[in-house]
N, C-alpha and C positions, 0 to 999 in steps of 0.2 A: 404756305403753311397757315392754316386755318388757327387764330386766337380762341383759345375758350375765353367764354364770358364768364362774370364772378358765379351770375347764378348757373350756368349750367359747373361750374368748379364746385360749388356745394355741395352741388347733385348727386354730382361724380363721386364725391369725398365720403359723401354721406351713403350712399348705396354699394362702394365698397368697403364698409366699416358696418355691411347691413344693419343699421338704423333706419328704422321708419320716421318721418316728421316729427313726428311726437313726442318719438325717444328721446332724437338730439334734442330737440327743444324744452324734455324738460332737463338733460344734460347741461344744458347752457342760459336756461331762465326764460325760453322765450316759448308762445305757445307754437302751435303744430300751423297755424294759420299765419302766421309770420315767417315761421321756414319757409312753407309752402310758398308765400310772395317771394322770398326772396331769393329763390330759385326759378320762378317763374320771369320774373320782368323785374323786382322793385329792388334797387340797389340797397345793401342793408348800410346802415351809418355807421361811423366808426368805430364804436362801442360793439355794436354786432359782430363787424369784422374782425375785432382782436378776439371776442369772443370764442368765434367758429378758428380761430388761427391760432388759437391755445387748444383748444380742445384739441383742435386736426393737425397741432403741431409742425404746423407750417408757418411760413413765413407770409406778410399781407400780399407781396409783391406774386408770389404762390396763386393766392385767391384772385390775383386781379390777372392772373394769363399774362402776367411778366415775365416769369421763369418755366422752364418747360419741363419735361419730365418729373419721373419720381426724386424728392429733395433728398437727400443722405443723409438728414435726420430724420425723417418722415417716418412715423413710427405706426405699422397695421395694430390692427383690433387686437391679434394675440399676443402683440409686444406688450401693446400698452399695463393690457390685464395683466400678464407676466411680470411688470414692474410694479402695478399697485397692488399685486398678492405680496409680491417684495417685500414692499414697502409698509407692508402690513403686520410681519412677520417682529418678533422680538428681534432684539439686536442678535441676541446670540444665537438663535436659529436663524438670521440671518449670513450669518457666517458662515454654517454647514449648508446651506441651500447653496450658498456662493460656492463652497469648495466643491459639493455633488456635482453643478453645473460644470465646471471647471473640469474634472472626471469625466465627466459625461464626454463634452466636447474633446477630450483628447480619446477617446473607447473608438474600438472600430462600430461604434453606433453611427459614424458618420458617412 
């Protein structure tokens, strides 16, 4: 079984959540030249890595090809959105969004 490396796990993380360099980087403070290394060869520091491991909602051990597979929190592109429209939402229209979904998920919609 072949280990991913941190930077090719970036890669990964990052081009299934279709983000270009850029994007993440200005998602997470850093420029599109610093992605780029650090998917390429240069190991990012620890501060990079929690970074990328908040945004990508994985664990460090995740990024470093400790654990394998998709994690059971791991959250894709249209969860995340789904949550910060959420969370966007007044309280009380929050609650009818809740219960729609709720509706939803029990309709023969599934």
């Amino acid at each position: 079984m072949d280990i991913m490396t941190i930077n090719e796990r970036l890669k990964e993380l990052r081009v299934e959540n279709n983000l270009t360099q850029k994007q993440l980087g200005d998602k997470i403070g850093l420029g599109q030249t610093t992605v780029a290394s650090h998917e390429k060869s240069h190991t990012p520091t620890l501060d990079n890595l929690i970074a990328y491991a908040d945004f990508f909602e994985c664990s460090l051990d995740y990024l470093a090809g400790r654990e394998e597979g998709a994690l059971p929190y791991a959250l894709s592109a249209q969860e995340r959105e789904l949550i910060q429209t959420f969370r966007s939402l007044k309280p009380s229209v929050r609650t009818f969004a809740f219960e729609q979904l709720k509706l939803l998920s029990r309709s023969e919609l599934n």
